[in-house]
C-alpha positions, 0 to 999 in steps of 0.5 A: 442253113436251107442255102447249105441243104440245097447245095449239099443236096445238088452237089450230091445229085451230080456226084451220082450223075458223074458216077452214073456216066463213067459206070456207062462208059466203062461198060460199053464194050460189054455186049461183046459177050452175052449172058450164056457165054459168060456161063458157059466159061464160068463151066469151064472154070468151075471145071477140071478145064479150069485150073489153080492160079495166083495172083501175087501181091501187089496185083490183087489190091490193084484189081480191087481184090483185096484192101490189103496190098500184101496179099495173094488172092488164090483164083481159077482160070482158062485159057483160049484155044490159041493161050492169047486171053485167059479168064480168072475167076477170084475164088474167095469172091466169085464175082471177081473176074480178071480177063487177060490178052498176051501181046507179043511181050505186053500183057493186058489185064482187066479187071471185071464182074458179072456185069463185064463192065470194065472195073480196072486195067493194066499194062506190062510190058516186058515183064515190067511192073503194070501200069495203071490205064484209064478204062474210059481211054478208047485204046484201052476199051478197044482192048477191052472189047477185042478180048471179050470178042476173043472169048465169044469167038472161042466160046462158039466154038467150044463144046459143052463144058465136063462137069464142075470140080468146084462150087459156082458161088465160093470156088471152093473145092467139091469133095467127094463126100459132099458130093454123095450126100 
C-alpha cells in the first residue's frame, strides 16, 4: 500500500514537472510584447477600431473556445496597418485571444490568453482546412514570435486608442443607457 502512495505521489510530481516545462516552452516568445502594448490593443478592440467577427465551427473548438465542435464563437478584432497579423479577442471569454499572420496564400493562427503563452496553432494553406502544429516546434514559435514583434512594431507606432465601444471584462455591447447612468 505505502509502495503504491509514493509511486502515485511520484508520478504525480513529474506529471507536473512535465507540464511545468512544456507551459516554459511554449511561452518563450512572450517578451516580444509587453503588458502596455497588449492593453493598448485591447483599447483598440474594445474600440470603434475593433470590429465583428466570427470564428465558424470546427475553428473555435480548435482554439480551446468551446467544447462543442459545432459552434460559432463571436469575437472582435484589429488589424495591422499593413492587414498581414490581426488580433480577435473571444467576446464571451475575454481572455481568449487568436493572433493571425497572412502569408502569401498561408494563414497562420495561434491561439493565446493574457499571458501570451502560445496555447495552440494552426496552418492553412491555400484556403485548406488547418492543420494542427506543435507549439513547442521552433518554426512554429519563431512564427509566433515574428507576429507578436509585428504588433509590437505597430503598436509603437500607433496613436492612443478612441474611446471603447465595448466592455473590457465581457465584450459585450456598451449601450448608450448604460452609459448615462
Amino acid at each position: 500500500m505505502r509502495q503504491g502512495l509514493v509511486r502515485l505521489a511520484l508520478a504525480a510530481a513529474l506529471a507536473c514537472a512535465a507540464g511545468a516545462a512544456r507551459a516554459e516552452g511554449a511561452c518563450s516568445s512572450t517578451g516580444a510584447l509587453s503588458s502596455a502594448q497588449l492593453e493598448k490593443l485591447l483599447a483598440y478592440v474594445r474600440s470603434n477600431v475593433g470590429t465583428s467577427a466570427v470564428f465558424y465551427a470546427p475553428l473555435p473548438s480548435d482554439f480551446g473556445w468551446t467544447d462543442d465542435p459545432r459552434a460559432d464563437v463571436s469575437a472582435r478584432e484589429v488589424a495591422t496597418d499593413d492587414r498581414v497579423e490581426s488580433f480577435a479577442q473571444n467576446e464571451a471569454h475575454a481572455g481568449d485571444f487568436v493572433i493571425t499572420e497572412l502569408s502569401g496564400d498561408d494563414v497562420w493562427l495561434f491561439a493565446t490568453h493574457p499571458d501570451l503563452c502560445l496555447a495552440r496553432a494552426f496552418h492553412r494553406r491555400h484556403s485548406g482546412p488547418p492543420e494542427a502544429l506543435d507549439v513547442h516546434a521552433p518554426a512554429v514559435q519563431a512564427g509566433y514570435a515574428r507576429a507578436l514583434r509585428a504588433w509590437a512594431r505597430d503598436l509603437d507606432h500607433s496613436p492612443p486608442p478612441p474611446p471603447a465601444v465595448t466592455s473590457p471584462s465581457t465584450g459585450s455591447p456598451a449601450t448608450r443607457a448604460a452609459e448615462g447612468r
